[in-house]
C-alpha positions in Angstrom: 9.8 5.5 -7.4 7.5 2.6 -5.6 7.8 3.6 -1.7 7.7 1.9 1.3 11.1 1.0 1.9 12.7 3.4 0.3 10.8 6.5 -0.1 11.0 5.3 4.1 14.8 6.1 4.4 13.7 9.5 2.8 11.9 10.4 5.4 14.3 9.7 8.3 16.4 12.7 6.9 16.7 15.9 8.3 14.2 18.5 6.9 16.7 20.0 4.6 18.1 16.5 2.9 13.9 15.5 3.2 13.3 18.8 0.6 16.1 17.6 -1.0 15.6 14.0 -2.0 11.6 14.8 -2.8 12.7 17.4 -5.3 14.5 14.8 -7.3 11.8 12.3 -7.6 9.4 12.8 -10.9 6.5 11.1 -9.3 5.8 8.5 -6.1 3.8 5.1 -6.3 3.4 4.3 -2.7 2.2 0.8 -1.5 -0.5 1.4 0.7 -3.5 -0.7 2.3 -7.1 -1.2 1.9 -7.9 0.1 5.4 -5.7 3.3 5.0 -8.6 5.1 5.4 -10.4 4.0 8.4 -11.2 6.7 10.9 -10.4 5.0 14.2 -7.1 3.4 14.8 -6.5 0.0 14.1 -3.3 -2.1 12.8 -3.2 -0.3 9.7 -2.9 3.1 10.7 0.8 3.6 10.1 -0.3 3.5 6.6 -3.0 6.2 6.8 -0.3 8.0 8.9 2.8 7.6 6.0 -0.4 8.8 3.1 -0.6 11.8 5.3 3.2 12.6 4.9 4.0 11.8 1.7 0.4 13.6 0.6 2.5 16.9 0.8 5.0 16.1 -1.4 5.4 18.9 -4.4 4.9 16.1 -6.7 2.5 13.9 -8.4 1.6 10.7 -6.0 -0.1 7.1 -5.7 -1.3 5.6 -3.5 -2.0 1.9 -4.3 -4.8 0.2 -1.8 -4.7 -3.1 -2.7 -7.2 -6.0 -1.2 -5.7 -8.8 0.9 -3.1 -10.4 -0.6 -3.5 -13.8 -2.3 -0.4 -15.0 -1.3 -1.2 -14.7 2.6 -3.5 -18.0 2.2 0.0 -20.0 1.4 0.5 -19.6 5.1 -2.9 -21.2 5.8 -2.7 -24.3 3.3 -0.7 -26.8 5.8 -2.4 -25.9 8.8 -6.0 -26.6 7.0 -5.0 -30.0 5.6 -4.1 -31.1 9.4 -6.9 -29.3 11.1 -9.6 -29.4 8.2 -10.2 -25.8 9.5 -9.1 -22.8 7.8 -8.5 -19.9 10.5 -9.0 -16.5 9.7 -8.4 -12.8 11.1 -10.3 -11.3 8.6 -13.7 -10.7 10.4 -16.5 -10.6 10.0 -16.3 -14.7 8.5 -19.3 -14.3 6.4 -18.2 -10.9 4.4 -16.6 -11.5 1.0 -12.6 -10.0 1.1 -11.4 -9.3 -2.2 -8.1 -10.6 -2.7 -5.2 -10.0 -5.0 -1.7 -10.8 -6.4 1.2 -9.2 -5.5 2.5 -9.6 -9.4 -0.4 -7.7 -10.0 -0.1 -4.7 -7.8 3.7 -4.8 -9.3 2.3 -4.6 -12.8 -0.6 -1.5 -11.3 2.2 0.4 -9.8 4.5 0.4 -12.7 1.9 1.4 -15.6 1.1 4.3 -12.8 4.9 4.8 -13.0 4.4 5.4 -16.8 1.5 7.7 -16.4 1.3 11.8 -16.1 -0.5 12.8 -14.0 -0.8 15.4 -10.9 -1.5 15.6 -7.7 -3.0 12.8 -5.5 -4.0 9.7 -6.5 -6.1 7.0 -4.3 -5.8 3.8 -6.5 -8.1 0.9 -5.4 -10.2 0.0 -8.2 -7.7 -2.1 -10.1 -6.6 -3.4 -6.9 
């Protein structure tokens, strides 16, 4: 199962019907972030908070930590050929990002989903 929407409408069950649902699933990919890890809180901690969650699951789970996405610079293409500036939130300006496809986290998460594995996974090399 690739989480975030739905492995989200898991959650929001009662405790019982929680139990219930996780002991049906063979394995989880989740879609993470890159900064699910930081130690002080930031915009991305609702991920580190959902890995926290689903990291006590009873069965085998992913966590995918992809880079940016290269589809987010779509938004910045018109506003660059009127300004001649491209703007960025991604500080500091200087500091390489790595960037990648959403296709290709699609095609990461479901070899992952053809794996065997156990336990916890933290998936960011490939990413």
């Amino acid at each position: 199962m690739i989480c975030q929407l739905s492995l989200l409408c898991v959650l929001r069950l009662p405790p019982v019907g929680y139990a219930n649902a996780a002991a049906h699933l063979g394995k989880v990919v989740c879609l993470s972030t890159i900064g699910a890890q930081a130690t002080q809180s930031n915009l991305l901690t609702q991920l580190q908070i959902l890995e926290q969650v689903l990291g006590d699951l009873p069965m085998p789970i992913a966590f995918l930590r992809p880079a940016w996405f290269m589809e987010n610079a779509a938004w910045d293409v018109a506003p660059a050929r009127e300004s001649g500036i491209i703007q960025s939130f991604l500080e500091p300006l200087d500091k390489p990002v790595p960037m990648i496809a959403t296709a290709d986290i699609g095609r990461v998460a479901s070899e992952l989903l053809q794996q065997t594995w156990s336990g916890r996974r933290i998936v960011t090399g490939l990413l």
